[in-house]
RODOMAR-60278 format. One record per residue (C-alpha): residue number from 0; residue in three letters; x, z, y. Coordinates in pm, 1 decimal. Each point is the difference from the previous one (the first is absolute). Layout:
N
[kese NUM, ALA, [X, Z, Y]],
...
//
This chain:
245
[kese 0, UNK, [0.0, 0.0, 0.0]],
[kese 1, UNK, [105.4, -91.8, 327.0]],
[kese 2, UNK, [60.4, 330.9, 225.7]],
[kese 3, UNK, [-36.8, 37.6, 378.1]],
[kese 4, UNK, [326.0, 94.9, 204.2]],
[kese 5, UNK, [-94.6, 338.3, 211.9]],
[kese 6, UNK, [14.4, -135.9, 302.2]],
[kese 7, UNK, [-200.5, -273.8, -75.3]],
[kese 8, UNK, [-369.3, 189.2, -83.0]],
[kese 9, UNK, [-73.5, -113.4, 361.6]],
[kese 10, UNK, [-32.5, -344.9, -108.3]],
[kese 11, UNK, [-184.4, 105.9, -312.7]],
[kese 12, UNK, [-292.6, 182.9, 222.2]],
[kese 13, UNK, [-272.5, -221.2, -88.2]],
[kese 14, UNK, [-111.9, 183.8, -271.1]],
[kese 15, UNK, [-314.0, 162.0, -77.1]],
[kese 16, UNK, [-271.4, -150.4, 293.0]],
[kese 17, UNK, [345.6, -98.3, 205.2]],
[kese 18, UNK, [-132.6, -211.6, 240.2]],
[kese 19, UNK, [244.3, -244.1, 240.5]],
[kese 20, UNK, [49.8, 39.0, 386.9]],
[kese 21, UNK, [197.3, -246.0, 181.7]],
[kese 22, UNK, [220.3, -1.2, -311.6]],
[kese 23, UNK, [8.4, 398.1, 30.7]],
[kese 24, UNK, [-57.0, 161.7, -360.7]],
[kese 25, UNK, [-212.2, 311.0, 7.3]],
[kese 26, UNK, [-55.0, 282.8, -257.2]],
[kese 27, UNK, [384.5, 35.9, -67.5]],
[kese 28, UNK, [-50.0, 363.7, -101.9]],
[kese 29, UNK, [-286.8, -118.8, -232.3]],
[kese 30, UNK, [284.9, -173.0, -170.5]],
[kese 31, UNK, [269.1, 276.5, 3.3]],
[kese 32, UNK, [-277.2, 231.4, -176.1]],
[kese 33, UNK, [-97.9, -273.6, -282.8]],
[kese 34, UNK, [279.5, 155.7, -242.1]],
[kese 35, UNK, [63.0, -319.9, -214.5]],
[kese 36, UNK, [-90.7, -316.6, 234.4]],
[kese 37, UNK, [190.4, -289.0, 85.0]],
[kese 38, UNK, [-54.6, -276.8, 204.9]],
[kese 39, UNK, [15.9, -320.0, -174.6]],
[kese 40, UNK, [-6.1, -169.7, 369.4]],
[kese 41, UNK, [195.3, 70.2, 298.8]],
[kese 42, UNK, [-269.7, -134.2, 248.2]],
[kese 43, UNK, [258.2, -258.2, 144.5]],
[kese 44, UNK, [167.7, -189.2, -249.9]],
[kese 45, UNK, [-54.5, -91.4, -363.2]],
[kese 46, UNK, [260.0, 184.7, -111.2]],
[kese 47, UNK, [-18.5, 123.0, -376.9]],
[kese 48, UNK, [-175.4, -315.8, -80.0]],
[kese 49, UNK, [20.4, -339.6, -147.6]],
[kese 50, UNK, [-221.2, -316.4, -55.2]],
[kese 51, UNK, [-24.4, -94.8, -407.9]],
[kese 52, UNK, [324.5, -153.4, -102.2]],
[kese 53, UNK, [202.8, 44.0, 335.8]],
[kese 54, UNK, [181.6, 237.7, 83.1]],
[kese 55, UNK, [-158.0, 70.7, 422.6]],
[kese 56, UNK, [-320.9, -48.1, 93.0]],
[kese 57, UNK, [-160.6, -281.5, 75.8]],
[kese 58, UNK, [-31.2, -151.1, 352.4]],
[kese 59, UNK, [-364.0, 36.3, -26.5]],
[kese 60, UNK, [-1.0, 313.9, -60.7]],
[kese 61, UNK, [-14.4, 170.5, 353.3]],
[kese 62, UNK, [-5.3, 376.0, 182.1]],
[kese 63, UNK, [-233.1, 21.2, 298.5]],
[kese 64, UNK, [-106.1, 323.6, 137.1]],
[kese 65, UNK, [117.6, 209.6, -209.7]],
[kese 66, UNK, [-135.1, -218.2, -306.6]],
[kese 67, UNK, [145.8, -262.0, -271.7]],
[kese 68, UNK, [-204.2, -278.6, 70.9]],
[kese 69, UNK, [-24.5, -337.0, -223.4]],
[kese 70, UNK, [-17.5, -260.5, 237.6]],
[kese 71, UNK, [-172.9, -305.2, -243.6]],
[kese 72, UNK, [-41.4, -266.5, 265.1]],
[kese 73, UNK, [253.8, -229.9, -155.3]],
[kese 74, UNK, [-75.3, -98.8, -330.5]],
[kese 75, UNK, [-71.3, -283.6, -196.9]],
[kese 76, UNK, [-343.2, -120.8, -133.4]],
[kese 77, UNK, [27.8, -33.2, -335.3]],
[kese 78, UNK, [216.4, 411.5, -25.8]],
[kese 79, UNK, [-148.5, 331.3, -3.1]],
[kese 80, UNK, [264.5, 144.3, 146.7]],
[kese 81, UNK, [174.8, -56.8, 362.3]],
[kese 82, UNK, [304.6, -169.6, 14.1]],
[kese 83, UNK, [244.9, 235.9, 94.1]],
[kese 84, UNK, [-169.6, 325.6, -130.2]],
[kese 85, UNK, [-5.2, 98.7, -335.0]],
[kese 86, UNK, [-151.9, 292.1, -127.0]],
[kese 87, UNK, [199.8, 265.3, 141.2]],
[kese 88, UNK, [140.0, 260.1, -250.4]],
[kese 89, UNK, [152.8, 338.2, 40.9]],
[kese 90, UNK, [372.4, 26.6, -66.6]],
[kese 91, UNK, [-57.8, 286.9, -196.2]],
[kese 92, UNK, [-171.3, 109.1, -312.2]],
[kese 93, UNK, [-232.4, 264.1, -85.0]],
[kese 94, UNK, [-164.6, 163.2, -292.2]],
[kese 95, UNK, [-267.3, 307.1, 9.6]],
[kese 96, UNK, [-59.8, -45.0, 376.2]],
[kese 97, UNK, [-282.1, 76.6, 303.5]],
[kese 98, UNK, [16.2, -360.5, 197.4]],
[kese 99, UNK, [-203.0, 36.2, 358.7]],
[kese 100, UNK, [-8.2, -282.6, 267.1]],
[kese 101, UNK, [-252.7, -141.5, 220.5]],
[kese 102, UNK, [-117.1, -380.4, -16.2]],
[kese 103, UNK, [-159.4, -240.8, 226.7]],
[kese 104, UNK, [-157.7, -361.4, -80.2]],
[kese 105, UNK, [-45.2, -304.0, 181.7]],
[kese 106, UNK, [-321.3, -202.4, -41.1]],
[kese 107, UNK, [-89.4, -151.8, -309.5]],
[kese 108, UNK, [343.9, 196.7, -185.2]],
[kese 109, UNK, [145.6, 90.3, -271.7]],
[kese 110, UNK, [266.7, 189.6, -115.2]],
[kese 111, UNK, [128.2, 324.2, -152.4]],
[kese 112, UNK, [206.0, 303.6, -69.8]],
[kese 113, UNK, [184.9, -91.9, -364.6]],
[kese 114, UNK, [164.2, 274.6, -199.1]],
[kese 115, UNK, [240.5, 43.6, -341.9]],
[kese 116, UNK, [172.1, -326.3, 115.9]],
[kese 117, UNK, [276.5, -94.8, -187.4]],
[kese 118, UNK, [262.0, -181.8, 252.9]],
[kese 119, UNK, [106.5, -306.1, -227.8]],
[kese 120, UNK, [-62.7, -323.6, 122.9]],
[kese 121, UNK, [179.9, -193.2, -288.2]],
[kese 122, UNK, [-271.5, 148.2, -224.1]],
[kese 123, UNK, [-328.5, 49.5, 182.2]],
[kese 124, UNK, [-82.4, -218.1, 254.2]],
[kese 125, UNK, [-259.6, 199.7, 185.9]],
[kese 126, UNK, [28.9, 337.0, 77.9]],
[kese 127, UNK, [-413.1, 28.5, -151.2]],
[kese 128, UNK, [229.2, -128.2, -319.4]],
[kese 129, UNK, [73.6, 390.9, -54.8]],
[kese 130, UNK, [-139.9, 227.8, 252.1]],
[kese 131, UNK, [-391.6, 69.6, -19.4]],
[kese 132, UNK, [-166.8, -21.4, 377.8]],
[kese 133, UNK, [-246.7, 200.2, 234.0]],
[kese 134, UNK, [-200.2, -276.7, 172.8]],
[kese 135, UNK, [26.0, -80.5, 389.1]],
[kese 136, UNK, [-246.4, -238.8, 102.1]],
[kese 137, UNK, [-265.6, -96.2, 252.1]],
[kese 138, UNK, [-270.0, 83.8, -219.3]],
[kese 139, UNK, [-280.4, -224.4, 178.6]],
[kese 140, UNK, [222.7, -278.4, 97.7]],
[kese 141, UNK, [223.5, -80.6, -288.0]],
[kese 142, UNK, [-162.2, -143.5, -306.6]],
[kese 143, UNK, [157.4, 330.6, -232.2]],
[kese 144, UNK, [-220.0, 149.4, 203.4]],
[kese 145, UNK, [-272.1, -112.4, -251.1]],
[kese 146, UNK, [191.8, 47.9, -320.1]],
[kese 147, UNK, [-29.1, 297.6, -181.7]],
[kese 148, UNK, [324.9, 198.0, -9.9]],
[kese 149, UNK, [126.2, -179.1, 259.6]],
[kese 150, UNK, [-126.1, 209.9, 298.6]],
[kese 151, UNK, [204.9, 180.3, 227.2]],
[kese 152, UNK, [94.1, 352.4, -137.3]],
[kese 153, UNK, [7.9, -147.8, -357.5]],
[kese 154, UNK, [211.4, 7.9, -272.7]],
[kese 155, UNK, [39.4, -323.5, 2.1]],
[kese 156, UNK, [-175.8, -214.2, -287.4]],
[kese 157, UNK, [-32.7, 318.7, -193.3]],
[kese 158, UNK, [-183.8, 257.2, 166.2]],
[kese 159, UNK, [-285.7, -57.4, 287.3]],
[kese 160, UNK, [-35.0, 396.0, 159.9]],
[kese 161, UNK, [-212.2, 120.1, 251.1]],
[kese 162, UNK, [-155.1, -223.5, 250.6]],
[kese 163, UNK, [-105.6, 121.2, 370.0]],
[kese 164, UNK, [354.6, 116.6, 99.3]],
[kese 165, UNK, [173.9, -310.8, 157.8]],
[kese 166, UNK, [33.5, -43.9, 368.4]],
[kese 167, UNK, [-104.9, -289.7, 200.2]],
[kese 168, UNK, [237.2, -300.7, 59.4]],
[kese 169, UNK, [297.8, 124.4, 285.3]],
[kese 170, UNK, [-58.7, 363.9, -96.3]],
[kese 171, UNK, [283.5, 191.3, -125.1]],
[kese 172, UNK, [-56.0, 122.2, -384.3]],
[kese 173, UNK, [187.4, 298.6, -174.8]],
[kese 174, UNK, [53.1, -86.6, -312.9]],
[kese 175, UNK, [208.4, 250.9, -301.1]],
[kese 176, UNK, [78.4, -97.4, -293.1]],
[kese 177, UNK, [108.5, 337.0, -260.9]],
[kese 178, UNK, [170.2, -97.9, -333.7]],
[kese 179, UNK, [96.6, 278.4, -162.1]],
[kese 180, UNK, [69.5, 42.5, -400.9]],
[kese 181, UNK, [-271.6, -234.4, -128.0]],
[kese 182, UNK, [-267.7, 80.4, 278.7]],
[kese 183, UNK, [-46.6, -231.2, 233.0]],
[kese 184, UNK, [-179.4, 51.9, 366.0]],
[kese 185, UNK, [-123.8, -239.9, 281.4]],
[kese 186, UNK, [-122.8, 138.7, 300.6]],
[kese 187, UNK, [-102.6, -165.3, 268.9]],
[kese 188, UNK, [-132.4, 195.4, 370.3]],
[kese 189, UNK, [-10.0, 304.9, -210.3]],
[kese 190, UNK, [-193.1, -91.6, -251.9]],
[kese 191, UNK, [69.0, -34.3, -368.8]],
[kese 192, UNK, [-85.1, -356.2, -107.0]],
[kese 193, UNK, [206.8, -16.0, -285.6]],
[kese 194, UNK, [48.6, 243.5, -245.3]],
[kese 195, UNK, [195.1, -95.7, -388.4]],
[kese 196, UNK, [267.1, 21.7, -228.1]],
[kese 197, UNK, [257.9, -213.2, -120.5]],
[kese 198, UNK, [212.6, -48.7, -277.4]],
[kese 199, UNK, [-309.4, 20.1, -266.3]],
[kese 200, UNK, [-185.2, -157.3, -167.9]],
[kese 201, UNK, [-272.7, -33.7, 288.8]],
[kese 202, UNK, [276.9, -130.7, 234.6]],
[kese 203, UNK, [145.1, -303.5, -280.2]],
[kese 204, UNK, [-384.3, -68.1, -62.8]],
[kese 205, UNK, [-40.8, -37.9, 382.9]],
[kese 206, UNK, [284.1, -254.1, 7.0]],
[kese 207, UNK, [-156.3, -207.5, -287.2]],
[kese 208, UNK, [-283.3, -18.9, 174.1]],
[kese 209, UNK, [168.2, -179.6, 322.4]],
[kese 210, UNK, [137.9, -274.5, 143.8]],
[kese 211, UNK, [332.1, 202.6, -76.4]],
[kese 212, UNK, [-47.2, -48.8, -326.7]],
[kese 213, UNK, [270.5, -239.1, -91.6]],
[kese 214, UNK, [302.9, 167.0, 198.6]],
[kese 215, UNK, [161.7, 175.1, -242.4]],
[kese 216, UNK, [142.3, 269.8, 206.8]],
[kese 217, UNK, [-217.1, 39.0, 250.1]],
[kese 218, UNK, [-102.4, 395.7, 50.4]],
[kese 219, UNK, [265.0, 99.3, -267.2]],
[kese 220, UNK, [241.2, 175.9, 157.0]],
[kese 221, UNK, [-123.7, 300.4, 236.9]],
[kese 222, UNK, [328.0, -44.1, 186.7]],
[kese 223, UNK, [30.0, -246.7, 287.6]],
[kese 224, UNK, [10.7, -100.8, 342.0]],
[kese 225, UNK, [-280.2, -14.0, 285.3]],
[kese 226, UNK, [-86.6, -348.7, 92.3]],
[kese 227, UNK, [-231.5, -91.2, 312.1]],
[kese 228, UNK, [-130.6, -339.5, -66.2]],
[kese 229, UNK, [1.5, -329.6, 211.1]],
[kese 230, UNK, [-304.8, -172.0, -106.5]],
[kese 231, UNK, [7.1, -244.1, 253.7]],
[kese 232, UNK, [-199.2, 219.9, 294.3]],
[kese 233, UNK, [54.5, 192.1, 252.4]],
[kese 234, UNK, [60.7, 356.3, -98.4]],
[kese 235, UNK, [94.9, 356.8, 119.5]],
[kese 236, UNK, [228.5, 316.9, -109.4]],
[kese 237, UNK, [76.7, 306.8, 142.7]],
[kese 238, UNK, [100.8, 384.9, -64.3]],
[kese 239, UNK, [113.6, -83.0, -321.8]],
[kese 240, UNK, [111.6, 300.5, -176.1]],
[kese 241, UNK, [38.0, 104.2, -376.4]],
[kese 242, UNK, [47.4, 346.7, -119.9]],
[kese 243, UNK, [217.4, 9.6, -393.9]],
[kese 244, UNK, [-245.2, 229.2, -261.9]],
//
């Protein structure tokens, strides 16, 4: 796990209902008291990041007030992804962990928060290859919107949760994600929307059941890194911070 210098938990002071002030971050005692926390994201640069299969973020992968910010505006037709984004994926690993961050979509988007990746581009070309995926999406503009599973909040493919807890389109979303020794959490504004466990029976009889269902390692190993996907829109991060269990 990646470990904040001391004199650096100013930077990290987003966390916990941090908001941003003429590129001010608040709450740094909130921080401070949150024995176990780290920020994943500096609030200025992408630092501790990397798009799939490179080794520095992509261009289009941008910090604006106090957010990382996928700017999707160039991009080809007949791609799902921008041209010089990439999902972006945390330099670090993590296993048995409390993920928290807040999201924001553009009109008619999709993305999501992608977990358990395993960082090997000669093997898996995807980072949804490996890592399982709590859904980020315009829910009434994107056509997943529609799909079972496929709603934001979701597990994706696998598990629907509870509906009603989404904000609207250019509202910020907390979302947490809590994997912890086969149980597996999503919450999303406070609210439990996901709730299983992994590793089972239930969980390989999930996978069968999906479009997963022919990636052969995909949600096998409970060890990865965090990946924030570039689905071709617009898209939103901030106070990224994940606590080791």
């Amino acid at each position: 796990m990646h470990h904040l210098i001391a004199g650096s938990l100013i930077a990290a002071a987003v966390l916990f209902n941090g908001t941003v002030n003429n590129h001010t971050y608040e709450n740094t005692t909130a921080v401070v008291k949150k024995k176990g926390w780290v920020s994943l994201f500096d609030g200025k640069t992408t630092k501790g990041w990397h798009s799939y299969g490179k080794t520095t973020a992509g261009e289009a992968w941008k910090v604006t007030d106090g957010a990382l910010y996928l700017d999707a505006s160039k991009k080809d037709k007949a791609d799902w992804q921008s041209k010089t984004g990439g999902d972006l994926v945390t330099d670090g690993e993590y296993e048995n962990f409390h993920l928290k961050l807040d999201w924001k979509i553009s009109k008619n988007g999709n993305s999501g928060v992608i977990f358990w990746v395993q960082d090997d581009p000669s093997k898996y070309k995807y980072v949804w290859n490996t890592g399982p995926e709590m859904q980020v999406l315009d829910n009434d503009g994107h056509p997943d919107g529609k799909i079972n599973k496929h709603r934001a909040g979701n597990l994706y493919d696998l598990i629907a949760g509870k509906e009603g807890v989404v904000k609207a389109v250019g509202e910020w979303n907390t979302a947490e994600i809590i994997s912890n020794k086969g149980k597996l959490d999503f919450i999303l504004n406070g609210v439990t929307v996901v709730s299983t466990t992994y590793g089972d029976d239930n969980w390989r009889q999930m996978i069968a059941g999906s479009k997963f269902k022919n990636m052969p390692d995909f949600a096998k190993v409970f060890k990865g890194h965090i990946a924030l996907q570039d689905h071709g829109g617009d898209v939103w991060f901030r106070n990224i911070m994940i606590k080791q269990l």
